[in-house]
PDB file of N, CA, C and O in Angstrom:
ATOM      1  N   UNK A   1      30.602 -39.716  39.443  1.00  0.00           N
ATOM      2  CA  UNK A   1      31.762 -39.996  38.630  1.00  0.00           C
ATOM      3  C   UNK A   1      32.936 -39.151  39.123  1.00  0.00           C
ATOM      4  O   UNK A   1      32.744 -38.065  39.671  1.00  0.00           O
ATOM      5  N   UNK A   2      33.869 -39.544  38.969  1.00  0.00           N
ATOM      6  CA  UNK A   2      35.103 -39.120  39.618  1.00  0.00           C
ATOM      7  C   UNK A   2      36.426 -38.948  38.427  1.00  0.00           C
ATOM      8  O   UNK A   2      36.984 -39.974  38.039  1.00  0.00           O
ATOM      9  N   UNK A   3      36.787 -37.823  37.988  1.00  0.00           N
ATOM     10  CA  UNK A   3      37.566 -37.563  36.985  1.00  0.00           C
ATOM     11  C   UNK A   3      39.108 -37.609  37.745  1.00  0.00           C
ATOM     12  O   UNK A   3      39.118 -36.876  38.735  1.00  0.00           O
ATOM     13  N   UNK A   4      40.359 -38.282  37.507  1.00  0.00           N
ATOM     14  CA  UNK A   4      41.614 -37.988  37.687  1.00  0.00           C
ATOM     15  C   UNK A   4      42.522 -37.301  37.130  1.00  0.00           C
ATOM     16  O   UNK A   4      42.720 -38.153  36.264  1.00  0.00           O
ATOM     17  N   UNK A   5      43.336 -36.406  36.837  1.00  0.00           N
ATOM     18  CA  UNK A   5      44.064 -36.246  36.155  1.00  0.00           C
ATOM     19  C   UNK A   5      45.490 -35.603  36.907  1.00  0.00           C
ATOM     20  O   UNK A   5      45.527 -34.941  37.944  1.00  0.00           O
ATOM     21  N   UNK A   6      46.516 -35.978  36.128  1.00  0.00           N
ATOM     22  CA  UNK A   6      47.934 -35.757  36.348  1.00  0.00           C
ATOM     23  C   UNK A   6      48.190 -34.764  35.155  1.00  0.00           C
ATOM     24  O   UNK A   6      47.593 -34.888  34.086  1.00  0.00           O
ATOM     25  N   UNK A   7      49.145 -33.736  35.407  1.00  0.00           N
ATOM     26  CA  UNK A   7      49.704 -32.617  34.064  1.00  0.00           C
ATOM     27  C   UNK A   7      50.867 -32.139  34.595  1.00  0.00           C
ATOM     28  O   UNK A   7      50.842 -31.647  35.723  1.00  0.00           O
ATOM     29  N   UNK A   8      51.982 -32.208  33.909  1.00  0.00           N
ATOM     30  CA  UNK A   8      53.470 -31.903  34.049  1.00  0.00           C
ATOM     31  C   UNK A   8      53.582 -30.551  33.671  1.00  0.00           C
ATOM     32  O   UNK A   8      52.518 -30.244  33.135  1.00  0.00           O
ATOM     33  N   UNK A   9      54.240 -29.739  33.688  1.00  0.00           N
ATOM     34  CA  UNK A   9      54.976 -28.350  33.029  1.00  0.00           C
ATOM     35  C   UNK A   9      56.128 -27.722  33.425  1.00  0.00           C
ATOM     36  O   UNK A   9      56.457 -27.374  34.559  1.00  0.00           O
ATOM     37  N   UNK A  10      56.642 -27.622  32.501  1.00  0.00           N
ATOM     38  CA  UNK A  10      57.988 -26.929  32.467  1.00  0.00           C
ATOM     39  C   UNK A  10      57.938 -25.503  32.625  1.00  0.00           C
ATOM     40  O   UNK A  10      57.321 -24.985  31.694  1.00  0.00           O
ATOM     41  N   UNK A  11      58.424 -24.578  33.582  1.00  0.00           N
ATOM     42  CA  UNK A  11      58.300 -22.970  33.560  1.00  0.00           C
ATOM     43  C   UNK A  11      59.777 -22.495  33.723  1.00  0.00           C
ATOM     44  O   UNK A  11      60.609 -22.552  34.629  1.00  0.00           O
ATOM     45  N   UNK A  12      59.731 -21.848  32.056  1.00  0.00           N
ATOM     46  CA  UNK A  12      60.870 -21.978  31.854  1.00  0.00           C
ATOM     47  C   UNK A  12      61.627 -20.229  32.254  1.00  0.00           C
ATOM     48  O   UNK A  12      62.731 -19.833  31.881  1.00  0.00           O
ATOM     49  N   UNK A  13      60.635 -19.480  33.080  1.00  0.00           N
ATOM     50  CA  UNK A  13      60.842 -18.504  33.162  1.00  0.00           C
ATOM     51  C   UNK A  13      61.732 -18.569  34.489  1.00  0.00           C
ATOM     52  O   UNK A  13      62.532 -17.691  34.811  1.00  0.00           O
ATOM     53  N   UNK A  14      61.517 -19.542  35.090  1.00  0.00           N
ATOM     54  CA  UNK A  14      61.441 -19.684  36.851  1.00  0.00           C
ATOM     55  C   UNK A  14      62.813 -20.223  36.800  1.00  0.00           C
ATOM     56  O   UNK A  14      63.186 -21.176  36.116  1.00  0.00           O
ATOM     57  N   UNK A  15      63.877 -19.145  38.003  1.00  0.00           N
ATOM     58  CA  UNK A  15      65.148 -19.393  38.070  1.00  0.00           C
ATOM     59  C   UNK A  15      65.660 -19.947  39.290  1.00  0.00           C
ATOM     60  O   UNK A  15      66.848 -20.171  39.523  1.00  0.00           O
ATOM     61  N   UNK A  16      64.591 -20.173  40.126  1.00  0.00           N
ATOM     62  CA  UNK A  16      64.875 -20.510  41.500  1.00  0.00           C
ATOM     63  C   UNK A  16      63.150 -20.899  42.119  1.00  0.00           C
ATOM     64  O   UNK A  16      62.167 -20.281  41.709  1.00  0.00           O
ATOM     65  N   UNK A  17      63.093 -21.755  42.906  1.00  0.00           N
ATOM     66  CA  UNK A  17      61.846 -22.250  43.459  1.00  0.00           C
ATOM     67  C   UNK A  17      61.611 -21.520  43.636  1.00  0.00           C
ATOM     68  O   UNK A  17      60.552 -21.509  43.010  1.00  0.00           O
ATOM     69  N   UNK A  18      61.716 -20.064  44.332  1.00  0.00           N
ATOM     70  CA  UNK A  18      61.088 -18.796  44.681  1.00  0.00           C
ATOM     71  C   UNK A  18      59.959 -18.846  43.315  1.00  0.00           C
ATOM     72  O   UNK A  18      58.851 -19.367  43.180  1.00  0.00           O
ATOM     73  N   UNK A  19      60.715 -18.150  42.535  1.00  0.00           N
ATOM     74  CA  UNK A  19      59.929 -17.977  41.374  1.00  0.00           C
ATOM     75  C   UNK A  19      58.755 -18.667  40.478  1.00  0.00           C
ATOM     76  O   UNK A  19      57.988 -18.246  39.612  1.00  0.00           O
ATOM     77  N   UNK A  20      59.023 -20.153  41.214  1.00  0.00           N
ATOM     78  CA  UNK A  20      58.082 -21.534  40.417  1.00  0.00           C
ATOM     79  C   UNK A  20      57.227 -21.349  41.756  1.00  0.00           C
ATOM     80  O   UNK A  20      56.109 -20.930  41.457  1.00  0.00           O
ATOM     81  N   UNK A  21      57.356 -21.492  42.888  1.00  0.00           N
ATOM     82  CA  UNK A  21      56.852 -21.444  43.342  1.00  0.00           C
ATOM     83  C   UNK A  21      55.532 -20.257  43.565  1.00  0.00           C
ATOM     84  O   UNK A  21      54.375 -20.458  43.934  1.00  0.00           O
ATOM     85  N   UNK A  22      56.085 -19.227  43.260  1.00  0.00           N
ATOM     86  CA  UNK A  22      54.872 -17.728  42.861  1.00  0.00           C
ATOM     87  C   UNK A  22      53.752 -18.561  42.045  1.00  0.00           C
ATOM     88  O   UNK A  22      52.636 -19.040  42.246  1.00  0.00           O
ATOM     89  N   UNK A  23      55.000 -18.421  40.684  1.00  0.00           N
ATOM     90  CA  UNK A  23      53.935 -19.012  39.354  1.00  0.00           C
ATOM     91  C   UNK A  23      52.372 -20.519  39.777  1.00  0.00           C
ATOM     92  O   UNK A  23      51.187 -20.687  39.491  1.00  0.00           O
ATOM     93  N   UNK A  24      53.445 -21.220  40.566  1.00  0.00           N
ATOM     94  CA  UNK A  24      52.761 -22.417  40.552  1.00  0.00           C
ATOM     95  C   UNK A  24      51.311 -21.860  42.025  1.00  0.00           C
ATOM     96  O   UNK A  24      50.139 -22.180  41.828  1.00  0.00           O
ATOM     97  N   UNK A  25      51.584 -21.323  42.905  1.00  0.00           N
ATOM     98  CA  UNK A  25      50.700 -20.892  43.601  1.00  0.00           C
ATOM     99  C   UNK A  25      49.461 -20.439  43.207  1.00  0.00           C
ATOM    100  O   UNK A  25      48.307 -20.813  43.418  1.00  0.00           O
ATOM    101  N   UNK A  26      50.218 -19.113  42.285  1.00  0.00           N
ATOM    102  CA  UNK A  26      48.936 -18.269  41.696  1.00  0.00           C
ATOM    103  C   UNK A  26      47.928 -19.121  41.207  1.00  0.00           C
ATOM    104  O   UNK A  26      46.835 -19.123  41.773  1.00  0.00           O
ATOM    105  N   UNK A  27      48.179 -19.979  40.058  1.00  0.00           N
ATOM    106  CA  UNK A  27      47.689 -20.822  39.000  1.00  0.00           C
ATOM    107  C   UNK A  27      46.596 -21.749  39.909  1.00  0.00           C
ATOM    108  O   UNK A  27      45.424 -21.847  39.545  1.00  0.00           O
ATOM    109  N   UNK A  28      47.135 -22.459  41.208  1.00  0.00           N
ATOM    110  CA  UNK A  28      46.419 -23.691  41.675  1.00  0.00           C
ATOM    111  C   UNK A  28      45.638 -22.756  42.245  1.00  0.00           C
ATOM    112  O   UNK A  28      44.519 -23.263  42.320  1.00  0.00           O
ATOM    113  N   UNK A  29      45.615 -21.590  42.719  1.00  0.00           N
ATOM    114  CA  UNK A  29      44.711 -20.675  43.938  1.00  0.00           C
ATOM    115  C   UNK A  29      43.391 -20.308  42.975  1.00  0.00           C
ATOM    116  O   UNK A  29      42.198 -20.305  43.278  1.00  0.00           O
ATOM    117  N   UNK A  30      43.984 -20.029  41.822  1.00  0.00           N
ATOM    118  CA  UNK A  30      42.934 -19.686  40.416  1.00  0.00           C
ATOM    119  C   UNK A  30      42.144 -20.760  40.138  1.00  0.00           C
ATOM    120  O   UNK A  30      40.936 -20.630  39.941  1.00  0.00           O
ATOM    121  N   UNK A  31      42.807 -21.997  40.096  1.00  0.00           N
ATOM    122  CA  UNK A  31      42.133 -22.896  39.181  1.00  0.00           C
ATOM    123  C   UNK A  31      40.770 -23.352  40.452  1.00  0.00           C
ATOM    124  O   UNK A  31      39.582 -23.541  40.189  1.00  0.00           O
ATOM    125  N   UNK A  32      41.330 -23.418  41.595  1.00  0.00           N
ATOM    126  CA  UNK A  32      40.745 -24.079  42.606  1.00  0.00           C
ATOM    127  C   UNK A  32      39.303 -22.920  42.734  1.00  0.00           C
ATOM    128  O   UNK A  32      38.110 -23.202  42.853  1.00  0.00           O
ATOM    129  N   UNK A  33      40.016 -21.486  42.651  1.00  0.00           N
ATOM    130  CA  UNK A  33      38.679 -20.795  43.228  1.00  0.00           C
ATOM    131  C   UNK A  33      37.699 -20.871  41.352  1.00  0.00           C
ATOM    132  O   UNK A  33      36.510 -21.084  41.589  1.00  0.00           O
ATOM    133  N   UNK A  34      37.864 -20.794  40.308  1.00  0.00           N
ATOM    134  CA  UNK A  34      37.284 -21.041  39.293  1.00  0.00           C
ATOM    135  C   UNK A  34      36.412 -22.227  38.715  1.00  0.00           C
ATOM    136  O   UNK A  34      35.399 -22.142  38.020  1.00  0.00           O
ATOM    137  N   UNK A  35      37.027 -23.292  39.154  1.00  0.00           N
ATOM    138  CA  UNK A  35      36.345 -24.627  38.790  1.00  0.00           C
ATOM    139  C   UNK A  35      36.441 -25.605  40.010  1.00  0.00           C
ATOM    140  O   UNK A  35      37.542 -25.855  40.501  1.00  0.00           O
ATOM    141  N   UNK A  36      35.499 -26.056  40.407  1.00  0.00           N
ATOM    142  CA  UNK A  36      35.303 -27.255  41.338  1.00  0.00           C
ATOM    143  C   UNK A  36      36.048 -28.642  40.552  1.00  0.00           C
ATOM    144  O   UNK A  36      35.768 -29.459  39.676  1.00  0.00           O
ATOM    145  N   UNK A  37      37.304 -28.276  41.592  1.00  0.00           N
ATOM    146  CA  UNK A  37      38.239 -29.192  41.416  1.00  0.00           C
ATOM    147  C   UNK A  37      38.676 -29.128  42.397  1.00  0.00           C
ATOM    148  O   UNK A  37      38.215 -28.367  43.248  1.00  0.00           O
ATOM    149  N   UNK A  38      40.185 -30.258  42.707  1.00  0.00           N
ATOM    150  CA  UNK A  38      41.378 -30.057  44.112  1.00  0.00           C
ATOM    151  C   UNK A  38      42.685 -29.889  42.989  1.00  0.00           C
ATOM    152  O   UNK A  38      42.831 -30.313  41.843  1.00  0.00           O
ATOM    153  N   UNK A  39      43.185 -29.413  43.507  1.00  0.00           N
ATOM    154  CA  UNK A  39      44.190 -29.584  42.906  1.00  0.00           C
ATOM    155  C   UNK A  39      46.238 -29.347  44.123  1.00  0.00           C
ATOM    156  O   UNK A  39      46.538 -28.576  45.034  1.00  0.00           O
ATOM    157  N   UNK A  40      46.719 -30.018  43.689  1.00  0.00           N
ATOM    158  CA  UNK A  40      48.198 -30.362  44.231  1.00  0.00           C
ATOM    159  C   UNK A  40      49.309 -30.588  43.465  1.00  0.00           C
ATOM    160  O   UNK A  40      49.375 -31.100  42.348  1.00  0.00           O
ATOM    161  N   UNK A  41      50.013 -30.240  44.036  1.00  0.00           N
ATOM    162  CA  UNK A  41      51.617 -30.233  43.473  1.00  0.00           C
ATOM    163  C   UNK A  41      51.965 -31.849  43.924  1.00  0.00           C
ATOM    164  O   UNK A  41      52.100 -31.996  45.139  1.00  0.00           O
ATOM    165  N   UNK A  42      52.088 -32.786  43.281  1.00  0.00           N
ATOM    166  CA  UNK A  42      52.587 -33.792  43.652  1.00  0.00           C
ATOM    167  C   UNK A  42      54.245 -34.754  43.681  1.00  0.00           C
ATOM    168  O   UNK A  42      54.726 -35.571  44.466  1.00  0.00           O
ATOM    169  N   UNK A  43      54.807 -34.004  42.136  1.00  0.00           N
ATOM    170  CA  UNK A  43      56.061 -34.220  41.831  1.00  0.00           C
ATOM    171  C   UNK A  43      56.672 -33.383  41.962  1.00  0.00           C
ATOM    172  O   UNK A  43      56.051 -32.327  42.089  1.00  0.00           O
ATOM    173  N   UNK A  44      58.613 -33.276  42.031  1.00  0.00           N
ATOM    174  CA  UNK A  44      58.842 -32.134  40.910  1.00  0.00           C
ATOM    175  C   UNK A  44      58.721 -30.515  42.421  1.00  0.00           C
ATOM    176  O   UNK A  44      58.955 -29.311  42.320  1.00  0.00           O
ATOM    177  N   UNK A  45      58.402 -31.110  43.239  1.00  0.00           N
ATOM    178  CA  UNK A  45      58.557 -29.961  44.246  1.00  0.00           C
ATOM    179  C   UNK A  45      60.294 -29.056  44.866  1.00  0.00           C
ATOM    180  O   UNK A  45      60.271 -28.125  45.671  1.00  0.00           O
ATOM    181  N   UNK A  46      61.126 -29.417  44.479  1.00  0.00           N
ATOM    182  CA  UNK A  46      62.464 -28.911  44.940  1.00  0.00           C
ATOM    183  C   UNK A  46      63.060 -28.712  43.780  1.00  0.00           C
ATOM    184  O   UNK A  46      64.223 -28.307  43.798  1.00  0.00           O
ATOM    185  N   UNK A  47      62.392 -28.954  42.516  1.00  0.00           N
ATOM    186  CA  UNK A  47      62.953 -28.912  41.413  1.00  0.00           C
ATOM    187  C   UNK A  47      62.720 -27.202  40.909  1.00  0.00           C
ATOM    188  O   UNK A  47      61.824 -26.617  41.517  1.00  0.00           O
ATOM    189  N   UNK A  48      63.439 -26.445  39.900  1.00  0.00           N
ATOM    190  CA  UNK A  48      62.694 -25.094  40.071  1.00  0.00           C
ATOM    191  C   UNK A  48      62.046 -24.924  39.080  1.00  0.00           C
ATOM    192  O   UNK A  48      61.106 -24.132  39.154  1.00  0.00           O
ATOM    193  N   UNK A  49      62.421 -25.847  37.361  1.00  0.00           N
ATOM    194  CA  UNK A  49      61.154 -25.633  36.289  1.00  0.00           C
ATOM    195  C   UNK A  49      60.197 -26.657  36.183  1.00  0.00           C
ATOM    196  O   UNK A  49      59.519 -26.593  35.157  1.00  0.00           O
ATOM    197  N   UNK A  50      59.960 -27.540  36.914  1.00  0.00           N
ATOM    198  CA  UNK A  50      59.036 -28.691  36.493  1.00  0.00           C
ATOM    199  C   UNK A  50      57.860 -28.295  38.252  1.00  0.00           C
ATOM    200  O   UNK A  50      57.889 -27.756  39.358  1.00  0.00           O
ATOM    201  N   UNK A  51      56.965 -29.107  37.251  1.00  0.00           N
ATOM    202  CA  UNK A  51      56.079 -29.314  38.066  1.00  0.00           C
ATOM    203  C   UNK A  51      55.086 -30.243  37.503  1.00  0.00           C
ATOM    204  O   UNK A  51      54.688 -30.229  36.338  1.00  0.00           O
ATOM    205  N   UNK A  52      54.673 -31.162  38.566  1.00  0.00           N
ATOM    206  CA  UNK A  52      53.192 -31.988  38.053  1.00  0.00           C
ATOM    207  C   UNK A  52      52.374 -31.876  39.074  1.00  0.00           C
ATOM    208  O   UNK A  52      52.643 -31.932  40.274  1.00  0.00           O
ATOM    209  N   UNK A  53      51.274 -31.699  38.505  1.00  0.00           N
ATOM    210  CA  UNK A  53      50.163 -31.470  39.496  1.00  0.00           C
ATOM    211  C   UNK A  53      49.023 -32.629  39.038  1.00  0.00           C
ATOM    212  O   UNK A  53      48.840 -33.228  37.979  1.00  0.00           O
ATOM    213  N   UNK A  54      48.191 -32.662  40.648  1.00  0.00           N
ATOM    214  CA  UNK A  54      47.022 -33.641  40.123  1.00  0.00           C
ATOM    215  C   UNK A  54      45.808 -33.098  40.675  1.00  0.00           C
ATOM    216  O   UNK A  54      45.693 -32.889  41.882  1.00  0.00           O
ATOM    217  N   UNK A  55      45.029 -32.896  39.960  1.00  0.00           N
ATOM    218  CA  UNK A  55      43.646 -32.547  39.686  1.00  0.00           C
ATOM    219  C   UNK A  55      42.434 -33.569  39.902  1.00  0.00           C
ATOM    220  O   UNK A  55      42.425 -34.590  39.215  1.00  0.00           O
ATOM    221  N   UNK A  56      41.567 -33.373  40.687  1.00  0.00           N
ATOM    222  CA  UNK A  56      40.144 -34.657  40.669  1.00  0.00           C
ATOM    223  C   UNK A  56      39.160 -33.387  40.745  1.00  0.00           C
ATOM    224  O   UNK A  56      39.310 -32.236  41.158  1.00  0.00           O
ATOM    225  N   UNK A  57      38.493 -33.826  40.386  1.00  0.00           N
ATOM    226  CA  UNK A  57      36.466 -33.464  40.441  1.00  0.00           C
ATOM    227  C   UNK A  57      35.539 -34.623  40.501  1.00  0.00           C
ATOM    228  O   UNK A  57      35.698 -35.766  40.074  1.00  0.00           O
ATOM    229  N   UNK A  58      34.690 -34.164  41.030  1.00  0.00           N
ATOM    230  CA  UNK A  58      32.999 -35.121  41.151  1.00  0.00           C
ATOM    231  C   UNK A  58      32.355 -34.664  41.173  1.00  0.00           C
ATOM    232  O   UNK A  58      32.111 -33.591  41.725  1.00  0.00           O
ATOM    233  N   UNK A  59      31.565 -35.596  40.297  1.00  0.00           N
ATOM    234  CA  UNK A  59      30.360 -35.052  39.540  1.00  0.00           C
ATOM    235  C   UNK A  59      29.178 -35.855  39.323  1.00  0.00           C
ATOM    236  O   UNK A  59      29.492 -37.037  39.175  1.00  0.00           O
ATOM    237  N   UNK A  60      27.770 -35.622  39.239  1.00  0.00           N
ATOM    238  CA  UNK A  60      26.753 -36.870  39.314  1.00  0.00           C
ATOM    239  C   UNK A  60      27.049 -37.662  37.911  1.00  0.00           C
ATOM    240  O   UNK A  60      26.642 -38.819  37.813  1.00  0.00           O
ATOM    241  N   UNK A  61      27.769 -37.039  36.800  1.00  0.00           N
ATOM    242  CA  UNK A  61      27.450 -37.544  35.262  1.00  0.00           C
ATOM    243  C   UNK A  61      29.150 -37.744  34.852  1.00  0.00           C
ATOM    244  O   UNK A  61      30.033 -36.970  35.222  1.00  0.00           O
ATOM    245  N   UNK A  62      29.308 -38.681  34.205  1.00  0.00           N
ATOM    246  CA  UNK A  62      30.954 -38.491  33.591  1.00  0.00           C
ATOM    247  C   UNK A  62      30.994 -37.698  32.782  1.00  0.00           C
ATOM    248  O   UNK A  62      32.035 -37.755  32.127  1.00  0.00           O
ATOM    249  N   UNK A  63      30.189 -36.793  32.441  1.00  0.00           N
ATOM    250  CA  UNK A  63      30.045 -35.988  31.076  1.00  0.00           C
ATOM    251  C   UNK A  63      30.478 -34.563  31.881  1.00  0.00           C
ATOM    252  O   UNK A  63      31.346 -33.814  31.435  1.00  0.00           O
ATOM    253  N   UNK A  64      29.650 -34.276  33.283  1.00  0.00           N
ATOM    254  CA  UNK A  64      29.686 -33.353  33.999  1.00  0.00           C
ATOM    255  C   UNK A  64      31.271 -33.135  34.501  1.00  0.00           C
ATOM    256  O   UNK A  64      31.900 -32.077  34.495  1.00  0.00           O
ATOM    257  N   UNK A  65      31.648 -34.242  34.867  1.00  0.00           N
ATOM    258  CA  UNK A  65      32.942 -34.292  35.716  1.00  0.00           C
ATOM    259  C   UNK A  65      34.143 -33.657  34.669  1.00  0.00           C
ATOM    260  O   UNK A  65      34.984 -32.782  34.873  1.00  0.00           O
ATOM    261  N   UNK A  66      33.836 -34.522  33.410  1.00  0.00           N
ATOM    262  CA  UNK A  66      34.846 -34.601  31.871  1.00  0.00           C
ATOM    263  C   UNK A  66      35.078 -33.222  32.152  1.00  0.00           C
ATOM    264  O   UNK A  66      36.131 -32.702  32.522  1.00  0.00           O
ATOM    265  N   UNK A  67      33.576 -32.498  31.853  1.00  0.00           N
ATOM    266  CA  UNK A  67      33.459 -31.208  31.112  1.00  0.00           C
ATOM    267  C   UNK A  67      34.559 -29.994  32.292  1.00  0.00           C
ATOM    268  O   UNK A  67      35.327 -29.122  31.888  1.00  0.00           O
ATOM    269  N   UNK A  68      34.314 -30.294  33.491  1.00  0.00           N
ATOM    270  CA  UNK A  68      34.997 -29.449  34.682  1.00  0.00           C
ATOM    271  C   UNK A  68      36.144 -29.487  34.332  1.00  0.00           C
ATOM    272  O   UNK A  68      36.879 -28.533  34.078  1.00  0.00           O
ATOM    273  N   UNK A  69      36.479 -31.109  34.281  1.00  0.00           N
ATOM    274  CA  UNK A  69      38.040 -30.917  33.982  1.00  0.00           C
ATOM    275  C   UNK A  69      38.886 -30.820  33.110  1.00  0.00           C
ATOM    276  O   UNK A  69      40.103 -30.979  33.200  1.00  0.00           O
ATOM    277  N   UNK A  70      38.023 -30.455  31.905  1.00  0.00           N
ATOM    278  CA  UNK A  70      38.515 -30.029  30.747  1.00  0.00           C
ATOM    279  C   UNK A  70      38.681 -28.442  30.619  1.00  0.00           C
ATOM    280  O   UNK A  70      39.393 -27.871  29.794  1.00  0.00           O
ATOM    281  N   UNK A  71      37.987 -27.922  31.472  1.00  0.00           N
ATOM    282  CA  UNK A  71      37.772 -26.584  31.551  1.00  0.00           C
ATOM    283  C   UNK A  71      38.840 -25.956  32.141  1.00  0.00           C
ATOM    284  O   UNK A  71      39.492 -24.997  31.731  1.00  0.00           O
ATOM    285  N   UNK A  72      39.010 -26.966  33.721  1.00  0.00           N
ATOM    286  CA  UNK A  72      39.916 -26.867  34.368  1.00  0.00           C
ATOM    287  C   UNK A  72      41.640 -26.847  33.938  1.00  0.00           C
ATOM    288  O   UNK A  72      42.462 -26.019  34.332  1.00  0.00           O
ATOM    289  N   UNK A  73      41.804 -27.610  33.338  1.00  0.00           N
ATOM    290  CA  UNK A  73      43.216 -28.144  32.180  1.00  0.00           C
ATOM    291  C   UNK A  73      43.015 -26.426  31.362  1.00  0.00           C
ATOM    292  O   UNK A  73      43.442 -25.369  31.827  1.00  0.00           O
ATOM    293  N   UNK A  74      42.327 -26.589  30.200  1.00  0.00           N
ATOM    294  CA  UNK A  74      42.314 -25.160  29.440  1.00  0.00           C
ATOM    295  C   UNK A  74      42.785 -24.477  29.865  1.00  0.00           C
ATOM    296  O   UNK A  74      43.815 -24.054  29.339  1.00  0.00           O
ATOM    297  N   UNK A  75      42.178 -23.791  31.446  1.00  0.00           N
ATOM    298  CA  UNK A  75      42.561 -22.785  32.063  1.00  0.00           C
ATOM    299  C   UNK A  75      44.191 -23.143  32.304  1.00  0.00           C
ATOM    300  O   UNK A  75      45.038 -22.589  31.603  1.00  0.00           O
ATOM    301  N   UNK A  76      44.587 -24.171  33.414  1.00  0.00           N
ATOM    302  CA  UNK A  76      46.047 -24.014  33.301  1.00  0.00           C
ATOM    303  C   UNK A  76      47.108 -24.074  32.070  1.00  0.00           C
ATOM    304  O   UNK A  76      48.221 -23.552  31.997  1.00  0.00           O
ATOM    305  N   UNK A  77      46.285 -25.020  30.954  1.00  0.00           N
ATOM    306  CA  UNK A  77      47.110 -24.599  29.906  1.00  0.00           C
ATOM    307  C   UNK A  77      47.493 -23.130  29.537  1.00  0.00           C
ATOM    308  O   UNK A  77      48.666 -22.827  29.316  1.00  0.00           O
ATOM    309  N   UNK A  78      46.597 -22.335  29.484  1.00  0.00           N
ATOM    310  CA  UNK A  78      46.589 -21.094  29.017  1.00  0.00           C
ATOM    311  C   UNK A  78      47.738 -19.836  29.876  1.00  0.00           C
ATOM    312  O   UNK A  78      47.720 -18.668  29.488  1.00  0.00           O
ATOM    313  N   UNK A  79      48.263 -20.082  30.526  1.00  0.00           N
ATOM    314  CA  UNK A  79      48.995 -20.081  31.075  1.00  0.00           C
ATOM    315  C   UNK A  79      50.656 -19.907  30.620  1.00  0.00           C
ATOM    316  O   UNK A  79      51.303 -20.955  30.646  1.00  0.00           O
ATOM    317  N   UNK A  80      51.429 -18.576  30.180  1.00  0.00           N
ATOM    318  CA  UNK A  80      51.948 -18.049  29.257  1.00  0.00           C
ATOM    319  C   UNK A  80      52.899 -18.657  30.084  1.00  0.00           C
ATOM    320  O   UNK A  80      53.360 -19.665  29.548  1.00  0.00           O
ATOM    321  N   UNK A  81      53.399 -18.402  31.270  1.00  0.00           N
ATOM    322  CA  UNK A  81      54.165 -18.346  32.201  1.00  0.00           C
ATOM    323  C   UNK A  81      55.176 -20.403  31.904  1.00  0.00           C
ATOM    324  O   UNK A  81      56.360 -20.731  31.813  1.00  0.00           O
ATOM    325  N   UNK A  82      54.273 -20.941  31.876  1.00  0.00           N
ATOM    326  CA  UNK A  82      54.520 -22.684  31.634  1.00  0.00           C
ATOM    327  C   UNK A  82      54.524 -22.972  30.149  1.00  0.00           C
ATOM    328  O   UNK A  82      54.414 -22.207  29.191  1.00  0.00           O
ATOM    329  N   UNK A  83      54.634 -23.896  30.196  1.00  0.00           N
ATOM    330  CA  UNK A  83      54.229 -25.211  29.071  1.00  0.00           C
ATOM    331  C   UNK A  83      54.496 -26.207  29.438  1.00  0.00           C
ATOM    332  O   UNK A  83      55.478 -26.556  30.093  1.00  0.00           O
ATOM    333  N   UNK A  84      53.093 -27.161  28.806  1.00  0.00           N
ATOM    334  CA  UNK A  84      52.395 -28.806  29.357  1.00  0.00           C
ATOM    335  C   UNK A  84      53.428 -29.714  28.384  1.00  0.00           C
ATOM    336  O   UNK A  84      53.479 -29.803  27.158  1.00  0.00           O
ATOM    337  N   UNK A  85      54.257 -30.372  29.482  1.00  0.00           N
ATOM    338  CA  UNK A  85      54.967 -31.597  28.815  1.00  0.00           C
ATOM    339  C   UNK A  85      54.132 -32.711  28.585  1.00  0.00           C
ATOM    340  O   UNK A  85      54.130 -33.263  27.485  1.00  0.00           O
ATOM    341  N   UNK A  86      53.349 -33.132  29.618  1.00  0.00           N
ATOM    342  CA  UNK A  86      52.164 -33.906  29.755  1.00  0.00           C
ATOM    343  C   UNK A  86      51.125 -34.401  30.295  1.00  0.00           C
ATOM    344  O   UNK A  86      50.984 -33.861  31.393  1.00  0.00           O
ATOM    345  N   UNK A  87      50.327 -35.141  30.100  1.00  0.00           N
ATOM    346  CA  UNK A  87      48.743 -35.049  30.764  1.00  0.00           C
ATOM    347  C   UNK A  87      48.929 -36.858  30.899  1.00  0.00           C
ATOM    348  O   UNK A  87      49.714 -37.782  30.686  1.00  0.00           O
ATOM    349  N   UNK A  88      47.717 -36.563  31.361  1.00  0.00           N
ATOM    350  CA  UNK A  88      47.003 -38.368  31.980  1.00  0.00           C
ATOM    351  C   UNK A  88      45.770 -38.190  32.642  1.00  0.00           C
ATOM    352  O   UNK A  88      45.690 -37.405  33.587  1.00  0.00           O
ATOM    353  N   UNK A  89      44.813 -38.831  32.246  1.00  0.00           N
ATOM    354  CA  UNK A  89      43.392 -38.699  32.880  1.00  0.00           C
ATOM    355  C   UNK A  89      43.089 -39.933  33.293  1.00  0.00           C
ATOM    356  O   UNK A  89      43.900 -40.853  33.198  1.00  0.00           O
ATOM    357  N   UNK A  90      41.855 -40.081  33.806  1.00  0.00           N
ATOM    358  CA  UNK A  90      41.516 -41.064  34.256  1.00  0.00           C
ATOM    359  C   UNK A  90      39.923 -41.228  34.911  1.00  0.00           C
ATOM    360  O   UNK A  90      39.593 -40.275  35.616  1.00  0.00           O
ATOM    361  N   UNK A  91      39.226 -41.975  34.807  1.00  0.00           N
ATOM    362  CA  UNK A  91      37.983 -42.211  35.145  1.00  0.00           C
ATOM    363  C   UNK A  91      37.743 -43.589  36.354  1.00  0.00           C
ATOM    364  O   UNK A  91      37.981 -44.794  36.277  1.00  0.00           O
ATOM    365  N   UNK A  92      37.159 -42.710  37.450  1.00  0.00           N
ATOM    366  CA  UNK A  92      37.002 -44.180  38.511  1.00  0.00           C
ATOM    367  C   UNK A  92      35.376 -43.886  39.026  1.00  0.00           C
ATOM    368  O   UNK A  92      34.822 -44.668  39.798  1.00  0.00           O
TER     369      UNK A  92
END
């Protein structure tokens, strides 16, 4: 099973791509070495508070895959630095 997901955020701390760019590094370097996932910056790259990123995992069970990437999301939610404008998942 193969989980998709897309998640937007606004970092409203970040005054210049320098700065989004730190934030947004740290976060994907974390999420990637923590949970078996990929994860990428896909939108929103020259911009300096937005960002969307997209996230996949695989997994033998959709339950298995769900659970990663729910874990996975948590973790970047949690994340003082942002806030999630929005999500989108997906199952293929």
């Amino acid at each position: 099973m193969i989980v998709y997901a897309e998640v937007e955020f606004i970092i409203q701390t970040a005054h210049s791509l320098k700065e989004k760019r730190a934030v947004l590094q740290r976060m994907i370097t974390r999420t990637k070495q923590k949970f078996n996932v990929s994860v990428a910056e896909i939108d929103h790259q020259n911009v300096w508070q937005r960002t969307r990123l997209a996230l996949v995992t695989v997994a033998s069970s959709k339950e298995a895959a769900d659970r990663e990437m729910s874990h996975a999301l948590t973790f970047l939610q949690s994340n003082p630095a942002w806030e999630q404008l929005d999500i989108w998942r997906d199952y293929l």
